[in-house]
DRENZA-115575 format. One record per residue (C-alpha): residue in three letters; y, x, z. Coordinates in nm, 2 decimals. Example, Ala and Ser with C-alpha at 12.3 -4.5 7.8 and 13.67 -1.06 7.14 Angstrom:
<Ala, <-0.45, 1.23, 0.78>>,
<Ser, <-0.11, 1.37, 0.71>>,
***
This chain:
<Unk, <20.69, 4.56, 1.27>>,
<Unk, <20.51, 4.27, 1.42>>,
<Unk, <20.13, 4.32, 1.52>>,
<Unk, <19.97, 3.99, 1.45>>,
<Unk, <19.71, 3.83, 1.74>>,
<Unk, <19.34, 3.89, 1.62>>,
<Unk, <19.14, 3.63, 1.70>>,
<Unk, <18.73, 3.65, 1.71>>,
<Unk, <18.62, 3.29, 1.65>>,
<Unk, <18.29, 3.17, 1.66>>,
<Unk, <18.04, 3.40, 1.73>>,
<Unk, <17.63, 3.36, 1.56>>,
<Unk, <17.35, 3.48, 1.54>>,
<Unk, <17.43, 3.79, 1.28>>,
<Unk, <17.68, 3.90, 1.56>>,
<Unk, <17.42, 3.86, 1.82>>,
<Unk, <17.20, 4.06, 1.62>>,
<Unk, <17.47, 4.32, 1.58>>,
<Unk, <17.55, 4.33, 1.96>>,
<Unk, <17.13, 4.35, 2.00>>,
<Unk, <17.15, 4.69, 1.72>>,
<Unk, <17.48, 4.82, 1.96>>,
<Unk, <17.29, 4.81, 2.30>>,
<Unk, <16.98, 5.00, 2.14>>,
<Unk, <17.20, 5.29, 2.04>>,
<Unk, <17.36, 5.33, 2.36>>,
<Unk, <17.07, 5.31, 2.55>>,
<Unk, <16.88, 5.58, 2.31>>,
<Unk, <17.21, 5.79, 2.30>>,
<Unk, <17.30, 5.79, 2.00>>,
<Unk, <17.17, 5.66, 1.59>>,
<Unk, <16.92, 5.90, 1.54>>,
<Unk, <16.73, 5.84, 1.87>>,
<Unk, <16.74, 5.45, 1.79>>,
<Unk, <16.56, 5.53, 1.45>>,
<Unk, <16.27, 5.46, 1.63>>,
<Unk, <16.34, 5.17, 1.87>>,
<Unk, <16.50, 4.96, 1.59>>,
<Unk, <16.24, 5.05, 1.32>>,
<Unk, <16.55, 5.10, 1.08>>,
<Unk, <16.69, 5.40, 0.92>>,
<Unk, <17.00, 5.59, 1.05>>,
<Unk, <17.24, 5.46, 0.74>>,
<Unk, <17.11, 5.07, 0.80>>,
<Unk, <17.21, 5.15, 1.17>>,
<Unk, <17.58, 5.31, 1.07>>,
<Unk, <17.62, 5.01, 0.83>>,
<Unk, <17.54, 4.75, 1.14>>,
<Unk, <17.76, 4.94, 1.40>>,
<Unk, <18.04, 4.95, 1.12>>,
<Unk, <18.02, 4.60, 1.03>>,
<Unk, <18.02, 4.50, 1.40>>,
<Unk, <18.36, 4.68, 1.45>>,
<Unk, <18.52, 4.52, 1.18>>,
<Unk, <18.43, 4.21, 1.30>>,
<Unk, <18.54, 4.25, 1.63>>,
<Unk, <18.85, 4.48, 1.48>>,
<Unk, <18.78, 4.74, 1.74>>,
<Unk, <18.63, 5.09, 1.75>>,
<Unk, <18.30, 5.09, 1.99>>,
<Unk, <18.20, 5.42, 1.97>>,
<Unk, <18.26, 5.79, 1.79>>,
<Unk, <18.00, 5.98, 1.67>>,
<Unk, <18.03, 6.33, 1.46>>,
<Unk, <17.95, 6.66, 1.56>>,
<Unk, <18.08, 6.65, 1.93>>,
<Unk, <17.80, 6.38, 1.94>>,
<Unk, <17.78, 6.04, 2.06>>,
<Unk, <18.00, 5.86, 2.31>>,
<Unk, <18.16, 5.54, 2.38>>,
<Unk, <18.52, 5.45, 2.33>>,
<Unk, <18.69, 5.26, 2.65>>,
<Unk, <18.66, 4.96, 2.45>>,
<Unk, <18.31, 5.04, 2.38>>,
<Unk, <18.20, 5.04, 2.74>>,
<Unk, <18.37, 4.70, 2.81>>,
<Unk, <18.15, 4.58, 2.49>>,
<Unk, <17.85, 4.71, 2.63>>,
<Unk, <17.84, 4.57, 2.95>>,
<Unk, <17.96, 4.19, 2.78>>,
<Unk, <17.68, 4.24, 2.59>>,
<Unk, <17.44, 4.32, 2.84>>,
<Unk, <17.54, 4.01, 3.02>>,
<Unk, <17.58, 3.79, 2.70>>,
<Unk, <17.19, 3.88, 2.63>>,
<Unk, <17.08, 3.84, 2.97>>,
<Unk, <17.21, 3.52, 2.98>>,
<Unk, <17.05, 3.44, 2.65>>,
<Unk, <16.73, 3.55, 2.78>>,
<Unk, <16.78, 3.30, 3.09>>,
<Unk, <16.86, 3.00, 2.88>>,
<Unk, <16.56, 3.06, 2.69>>,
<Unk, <16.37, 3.10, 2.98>>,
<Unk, <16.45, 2.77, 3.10>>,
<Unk, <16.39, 2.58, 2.83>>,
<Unk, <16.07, 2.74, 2.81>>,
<Unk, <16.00, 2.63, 3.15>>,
<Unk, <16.14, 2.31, 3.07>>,
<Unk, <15.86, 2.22, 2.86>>,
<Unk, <15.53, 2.01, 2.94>>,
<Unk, <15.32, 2.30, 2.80>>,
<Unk, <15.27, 2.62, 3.00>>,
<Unk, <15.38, 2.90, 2.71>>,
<Unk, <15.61, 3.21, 2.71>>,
<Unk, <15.52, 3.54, 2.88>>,
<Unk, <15.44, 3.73, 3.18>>,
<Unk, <15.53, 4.05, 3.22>>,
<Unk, <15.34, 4.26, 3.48>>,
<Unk, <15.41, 4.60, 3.59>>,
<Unk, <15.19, 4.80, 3.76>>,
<Unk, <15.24, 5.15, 3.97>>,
<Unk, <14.96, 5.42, 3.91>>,
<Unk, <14.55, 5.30, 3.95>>,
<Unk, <14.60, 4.96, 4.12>>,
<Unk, <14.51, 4.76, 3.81>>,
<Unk, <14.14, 4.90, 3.84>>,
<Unk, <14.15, 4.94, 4.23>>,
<Unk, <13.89, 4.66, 4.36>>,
<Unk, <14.10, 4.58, 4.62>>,
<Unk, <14.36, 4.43, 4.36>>,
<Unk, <14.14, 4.16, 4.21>>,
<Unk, <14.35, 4.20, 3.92>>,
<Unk, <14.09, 4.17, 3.66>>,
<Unk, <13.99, 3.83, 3.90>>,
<Unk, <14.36, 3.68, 3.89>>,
<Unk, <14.38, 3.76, 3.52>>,
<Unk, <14.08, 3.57, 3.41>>,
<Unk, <14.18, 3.27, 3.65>>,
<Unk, <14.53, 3.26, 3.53>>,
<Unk, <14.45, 3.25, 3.17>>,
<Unk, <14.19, 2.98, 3.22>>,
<Unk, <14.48, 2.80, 3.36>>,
<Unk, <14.73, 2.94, 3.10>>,
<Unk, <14.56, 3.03, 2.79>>,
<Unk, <14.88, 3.04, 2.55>>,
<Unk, <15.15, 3.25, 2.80>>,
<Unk, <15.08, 3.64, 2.63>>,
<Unk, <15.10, 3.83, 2.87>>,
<Unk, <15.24, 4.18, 2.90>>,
<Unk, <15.16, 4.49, 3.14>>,
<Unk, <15.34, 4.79, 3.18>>,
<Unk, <15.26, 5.12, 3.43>>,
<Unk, <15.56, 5.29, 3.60>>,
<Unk, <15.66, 5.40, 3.91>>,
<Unk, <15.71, 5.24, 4.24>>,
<Unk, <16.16, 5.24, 4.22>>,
<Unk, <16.09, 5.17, 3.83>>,
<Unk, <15.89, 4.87, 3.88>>,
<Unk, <16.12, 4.75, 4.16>>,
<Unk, <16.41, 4.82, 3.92>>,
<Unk, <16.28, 4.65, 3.64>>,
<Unk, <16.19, 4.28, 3.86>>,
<Unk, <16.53, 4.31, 4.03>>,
<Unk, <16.67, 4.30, 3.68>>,
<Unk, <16.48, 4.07, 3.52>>,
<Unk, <16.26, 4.30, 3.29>>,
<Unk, <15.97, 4.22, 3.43>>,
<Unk, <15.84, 3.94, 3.65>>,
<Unk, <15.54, 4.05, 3.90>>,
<Unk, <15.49, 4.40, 4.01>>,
<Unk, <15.19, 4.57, 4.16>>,
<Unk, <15.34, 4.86, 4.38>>,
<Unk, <15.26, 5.13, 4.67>>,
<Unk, <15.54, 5.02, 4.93>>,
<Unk, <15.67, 5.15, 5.23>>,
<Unk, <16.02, 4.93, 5.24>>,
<Unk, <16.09, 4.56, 5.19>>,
<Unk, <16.43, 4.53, 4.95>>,
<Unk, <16.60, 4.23, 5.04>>,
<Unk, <16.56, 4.04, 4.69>>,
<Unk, <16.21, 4.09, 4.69>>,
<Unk, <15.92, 3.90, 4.80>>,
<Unk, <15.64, 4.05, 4.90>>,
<Unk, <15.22, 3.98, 4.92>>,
<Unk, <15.09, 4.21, 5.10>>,
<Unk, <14.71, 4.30, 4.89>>,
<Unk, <14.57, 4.64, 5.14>>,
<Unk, <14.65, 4.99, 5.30>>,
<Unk, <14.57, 5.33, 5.16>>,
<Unk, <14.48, 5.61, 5.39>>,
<Unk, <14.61, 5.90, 5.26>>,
<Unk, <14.51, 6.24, 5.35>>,
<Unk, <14.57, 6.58, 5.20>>,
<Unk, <14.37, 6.77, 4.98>>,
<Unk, <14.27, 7.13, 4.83>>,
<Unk, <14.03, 7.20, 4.58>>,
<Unk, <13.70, 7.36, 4.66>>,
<Unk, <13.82, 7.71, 4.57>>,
<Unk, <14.10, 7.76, 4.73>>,
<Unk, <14.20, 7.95, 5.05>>,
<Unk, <14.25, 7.64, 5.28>>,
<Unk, <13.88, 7.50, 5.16>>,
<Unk, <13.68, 7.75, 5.38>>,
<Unk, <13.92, 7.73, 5.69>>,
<Unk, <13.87, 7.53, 6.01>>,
<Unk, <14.06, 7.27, 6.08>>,
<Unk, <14.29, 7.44, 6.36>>,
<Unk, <14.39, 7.71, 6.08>>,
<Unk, <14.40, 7.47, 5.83>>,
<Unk, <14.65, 7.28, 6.02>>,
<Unk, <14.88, 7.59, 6.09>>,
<Unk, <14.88, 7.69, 5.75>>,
<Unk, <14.90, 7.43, 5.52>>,
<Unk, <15.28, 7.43, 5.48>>,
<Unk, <15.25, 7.79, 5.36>>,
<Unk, <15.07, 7.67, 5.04>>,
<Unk, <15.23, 7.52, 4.75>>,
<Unk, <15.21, 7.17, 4.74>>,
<Unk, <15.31, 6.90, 4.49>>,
<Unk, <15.42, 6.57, 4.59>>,
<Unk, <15.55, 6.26, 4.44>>,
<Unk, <15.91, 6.32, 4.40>>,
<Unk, <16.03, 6.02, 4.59>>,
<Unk, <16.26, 5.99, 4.88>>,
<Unk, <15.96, 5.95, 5.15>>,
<Unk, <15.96, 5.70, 5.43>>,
<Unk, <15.92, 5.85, 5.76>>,
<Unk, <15.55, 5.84, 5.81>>,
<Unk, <15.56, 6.06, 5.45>>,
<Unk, <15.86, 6.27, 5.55>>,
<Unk, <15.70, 6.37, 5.89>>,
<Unk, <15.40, 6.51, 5.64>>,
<Unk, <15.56, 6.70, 5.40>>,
<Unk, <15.87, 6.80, 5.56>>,
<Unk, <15.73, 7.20, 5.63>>,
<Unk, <15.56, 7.20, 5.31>>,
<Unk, <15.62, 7.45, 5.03>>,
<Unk, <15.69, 7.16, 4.77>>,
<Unk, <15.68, 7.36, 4.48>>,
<Unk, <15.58, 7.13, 4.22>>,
<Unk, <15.64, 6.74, 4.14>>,
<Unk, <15.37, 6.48, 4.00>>,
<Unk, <15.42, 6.15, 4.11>>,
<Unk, <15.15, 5.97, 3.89>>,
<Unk, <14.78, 6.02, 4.09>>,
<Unk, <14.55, 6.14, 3.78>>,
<Unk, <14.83, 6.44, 3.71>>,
<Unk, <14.85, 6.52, 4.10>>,
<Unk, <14.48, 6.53, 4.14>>,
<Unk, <14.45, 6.78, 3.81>>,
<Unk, <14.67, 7.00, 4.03>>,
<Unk, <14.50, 7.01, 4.34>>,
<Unk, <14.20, 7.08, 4.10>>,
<Unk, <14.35, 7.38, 3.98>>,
<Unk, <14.32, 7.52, 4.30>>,
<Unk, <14.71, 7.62, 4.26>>,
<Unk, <14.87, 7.33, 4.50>>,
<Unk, <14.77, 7.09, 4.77>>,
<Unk, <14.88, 6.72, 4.81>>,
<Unk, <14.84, 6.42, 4.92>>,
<Unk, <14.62, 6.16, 4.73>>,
<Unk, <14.46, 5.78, 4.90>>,
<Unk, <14.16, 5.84, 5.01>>,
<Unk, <14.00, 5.58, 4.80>>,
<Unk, <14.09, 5.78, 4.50>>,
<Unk, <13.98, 6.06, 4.61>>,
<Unk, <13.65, 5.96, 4.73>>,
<Unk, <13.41, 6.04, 4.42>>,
<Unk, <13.61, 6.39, 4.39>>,
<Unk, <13.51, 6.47, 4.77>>,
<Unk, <13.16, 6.33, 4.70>>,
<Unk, <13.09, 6.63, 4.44>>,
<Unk, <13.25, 6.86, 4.63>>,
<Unk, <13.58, 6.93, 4.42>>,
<Unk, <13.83, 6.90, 4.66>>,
<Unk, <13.88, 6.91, 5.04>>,
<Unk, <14.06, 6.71, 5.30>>,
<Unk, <14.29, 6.94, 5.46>>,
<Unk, <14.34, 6.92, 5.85>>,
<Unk, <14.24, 6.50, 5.82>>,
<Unk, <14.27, 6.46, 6.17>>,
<Unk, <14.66, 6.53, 6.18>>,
<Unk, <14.77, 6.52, 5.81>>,
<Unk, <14.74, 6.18, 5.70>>,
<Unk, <14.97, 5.86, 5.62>>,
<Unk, <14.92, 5.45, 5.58>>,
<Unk, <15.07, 5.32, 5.25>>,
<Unk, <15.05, 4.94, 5.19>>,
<Unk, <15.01, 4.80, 4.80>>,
<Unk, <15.17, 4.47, 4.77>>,
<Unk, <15.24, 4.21, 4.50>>,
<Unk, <15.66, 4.22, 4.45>>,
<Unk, <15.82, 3.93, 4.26>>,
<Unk, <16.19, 3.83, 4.25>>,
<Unk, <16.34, 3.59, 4.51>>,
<Unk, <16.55, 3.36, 4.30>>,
<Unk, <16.53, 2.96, 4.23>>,
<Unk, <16.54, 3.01, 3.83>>,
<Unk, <16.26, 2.82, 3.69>>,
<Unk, <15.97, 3.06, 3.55>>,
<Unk, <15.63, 2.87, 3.53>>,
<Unk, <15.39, 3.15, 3.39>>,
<Unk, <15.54, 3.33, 3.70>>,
<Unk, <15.48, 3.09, 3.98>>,
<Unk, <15.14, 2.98, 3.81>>,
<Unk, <15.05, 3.34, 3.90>>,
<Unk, <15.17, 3.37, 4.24>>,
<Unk, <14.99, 3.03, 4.30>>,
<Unk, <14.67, 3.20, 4.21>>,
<Unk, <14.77, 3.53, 4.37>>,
<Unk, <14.81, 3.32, 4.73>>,
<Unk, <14.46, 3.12, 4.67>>,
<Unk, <14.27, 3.44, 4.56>>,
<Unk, <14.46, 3.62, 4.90>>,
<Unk, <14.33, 3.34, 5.10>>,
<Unk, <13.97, 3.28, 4.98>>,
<Unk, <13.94, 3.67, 5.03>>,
<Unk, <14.08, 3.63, 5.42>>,
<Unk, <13.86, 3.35, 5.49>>,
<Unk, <13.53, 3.46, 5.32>>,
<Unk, <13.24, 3.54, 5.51>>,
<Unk, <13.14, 3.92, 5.59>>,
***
């Protein structure tokens, strides 16, 4: 018995949108969790996944009771796909950017309370980049300092505003200020009424939370003795913590100000437990042509500047 060659042909825009329904269910884990994403019900998605392997004449994935999971063919689909969309994504891009008008989107991503931190200027570079741009929509999006680093080293998003302590080498950076940080207690607990000598020798014995990231020396020579009991990397959660009275931890001092004003929390030994952390602007270093993007870092560098050479 002979098997006879398949061959795919052309491939259009109902396979693309196939491919597109595929990737969603993988990245969910499975049909049921895509309900949501895809705005579809689970039989339209069975029906698309089915189709797609008929027309490809090759079984992508098995689902049933042992769950979902991806056939070896399946993960080779998957990671075509991911690169047949980026690459669709890129070409659209470009022509975008091709054209005499400024249009498309910016897609910002922002770590935890810079967007509102005067220092940023963000609501400043906002409102002079859409004078200059009013028809890009632009997109924001809160996450974590790896996430957002992530996301603009893969394209997902195109300027970040992130806490830093490294410099990745397909990253640009503009530097925007330093955070003091210094460690905190709320006003009840046992550290609060301490002196500072006995504060210092027994902080570590307290539970503390901390942000759950690998730290960077400066960090790691903080919280290295500490009895790290508890993980809340976004500021607003960590600060409800040390207001419980139940965990110390480290928050900027700028943040913490109007809670140290009424008396809520404490700095903890602030003459030997404290850290610098710089917030910086991140983009990607690459030559592909994005105009809402370097519109934006154009007004980033002239807002920088004007800042630098204002008058005290």
């Amino acid at each position: 018995m002979s098997v006879k060659n398949y061959s795919l042909g052309q491939v259009g825009d109902y396979e693309i949108k196939q491919l597109k329904v595929f990737k969603t269910v993988v990245d969910c884990g499975g049909f049921s969790a895509a309900e949501t994403s895809l705005n579809i019900g689970r039989s339209t998605i069975s029906l698309h996944i089915s189709n797609l392997e008929a027309r490809l004449n090759l079984v992508l994935c098995k689902r049933g009771r042992g769950g979902f999971s991806l056939t070896e063919e399946g993960v080779i689909i998957y990671k075509m796909t991911e690169n047949l969309l980026e690459s669709l994504d890129a070409f659209r891009t470009t022509v975008n950017n091709l054209n005499a008008s400024l249009t498309g989107k910016l897609r910002l991503a922002l770590s935890d309370k810079v967007s509102l931190d005067p220092r940023s200027h963000f609501p400043e570079l906002i409102q002079r980049f859409s004078t200059e741009a009013p028809e890009v929509l632009i997109t924001t999006n809160v996450s974590s300092m790896s996430n957002i680093e992530r996301m603009i080293l893969n394209d997902e998003a195109d300027i970040g505003f992130i806490p830093y302590h490294r410099q990745l080498d397909g990253l640009d950076y503009v530097h925007l200020y330093s955070d003091d940080c210094f460690l905190y207690c709320g006003k009840n607990h046992p550290l609060a009424s301490m002196t500072e000598k006995d504060q210092a020798a027994q902080a570590d014995v307290y539970p503390a939370t901390h942000a759950g990231l690998k730290p960077h020396e400066a960090v790691s020579h903080q919280i290295s003795h500490m009895n790290l009991t508890a993980i809340s990397y976004f500021y607003d959660s960590r600060l409800a913590l040390i207001l419980s009275g139940q965990y110390i931890g480290f928050l900027p001092e700028q943040y913490a100000r109007a809670y140290i004003e009424k008396g809520d929390i404490v700095a903890v030994a602030p003459n030997q437990r404290s850290y610098t952390l710089g917030v910086a602007v991140i983009c990607k270093k690459t030559t592909q042509p994005n105009k809402p993007r370097e519109l934006f870092l154009k007004v980033l560098h002239q807002t920088v500047e004007e800042l630098i050479s204002a008058p005290y």
